[in-house]
C-alpha positions as CSV (number, residue, x, y, z in Angstrom):
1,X,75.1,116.4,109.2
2,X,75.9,113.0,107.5
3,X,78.4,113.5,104.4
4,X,77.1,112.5,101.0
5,X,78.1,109.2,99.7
6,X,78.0,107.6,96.1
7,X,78.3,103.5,96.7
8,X,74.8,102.5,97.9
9,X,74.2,100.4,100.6
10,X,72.2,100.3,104.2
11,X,73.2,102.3,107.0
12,X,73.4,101.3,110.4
13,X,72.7,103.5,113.7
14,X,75.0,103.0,116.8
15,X,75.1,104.1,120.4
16,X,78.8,104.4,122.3
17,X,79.8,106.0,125.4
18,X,83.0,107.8,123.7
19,X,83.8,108.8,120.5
20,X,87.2,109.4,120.5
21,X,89.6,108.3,117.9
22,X,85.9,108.0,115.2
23,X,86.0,110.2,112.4
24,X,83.9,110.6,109.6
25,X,85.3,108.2,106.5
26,X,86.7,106.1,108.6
27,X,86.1,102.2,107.6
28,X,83.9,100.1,109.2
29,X,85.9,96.5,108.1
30,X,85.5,93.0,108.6
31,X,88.6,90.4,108.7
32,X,90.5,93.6,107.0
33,X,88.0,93.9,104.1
34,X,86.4,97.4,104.1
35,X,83.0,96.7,104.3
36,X,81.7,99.9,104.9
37,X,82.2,103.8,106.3
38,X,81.5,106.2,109.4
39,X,79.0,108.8,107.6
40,X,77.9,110.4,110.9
41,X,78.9,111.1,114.1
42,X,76.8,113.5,116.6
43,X,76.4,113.9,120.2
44,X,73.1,111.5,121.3
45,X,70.9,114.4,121.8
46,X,67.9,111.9,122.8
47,X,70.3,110.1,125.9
48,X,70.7,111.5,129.3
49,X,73.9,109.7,128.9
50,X,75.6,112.0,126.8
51,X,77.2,109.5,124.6
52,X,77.9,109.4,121.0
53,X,75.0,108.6,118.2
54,X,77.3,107.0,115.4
55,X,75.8,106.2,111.7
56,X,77.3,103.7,109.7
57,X,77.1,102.7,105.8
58,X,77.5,99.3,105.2
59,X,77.8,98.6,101.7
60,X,74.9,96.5,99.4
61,X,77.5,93.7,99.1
62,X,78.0,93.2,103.0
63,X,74.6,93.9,105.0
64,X,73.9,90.5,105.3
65,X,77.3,90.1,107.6
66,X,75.0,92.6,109.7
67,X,72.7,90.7,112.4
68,X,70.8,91.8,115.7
69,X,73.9,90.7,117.6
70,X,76.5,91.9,116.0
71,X,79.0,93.8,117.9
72,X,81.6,96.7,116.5
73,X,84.9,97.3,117.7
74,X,87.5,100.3,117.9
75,X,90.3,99.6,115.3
76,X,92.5,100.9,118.4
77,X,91.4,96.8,120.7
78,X,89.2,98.5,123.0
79,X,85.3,97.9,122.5
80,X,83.2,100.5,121.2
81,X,80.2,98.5,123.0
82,X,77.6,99.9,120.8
83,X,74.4,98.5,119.7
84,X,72.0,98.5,116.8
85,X,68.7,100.8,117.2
């Protein structure tokens, strides 16, 4: 269940094979600016892949950085390879 959040903003849904080191809160940041948050994190329940159905909230000021090809990154270097739905 997603937490509750007070800053508005658009959220963002993502696919990735793991999950690992993702927790909810965590930022979601651009050049080292937090420019959003990790509100959900689930198993995909509608994949046959098993992988992980992340939700992001990127704040009002910053959903224009957000495009069709934009591509989001583990903090940790190694690529979270996910894609917007």
């Amino acid at each position: 269940m997603p937490k509750l959040f007070l800053q508005s903003g658009k959220r963002f849904h993502l696919t990735a094979e793991e999950g690992n080191s993702l927790r909810l809160g965590s930022p979601v940041l651009y050049k080292q600016q937090k420019i959003g948050e990790i509100v959900d994190i689930q198993l995909n329940a509608k994949s046959t892949k098993n992988n992980m159905a992340i939700e992001l909230l990127i704040y009002e000021q910053y959903t224009d950085l957000i495009k069709n090809n934009t591509r989001f990154y583990n903090v940790s270097g190694f690529q979270l390879d996910a894609s917007l739905q």
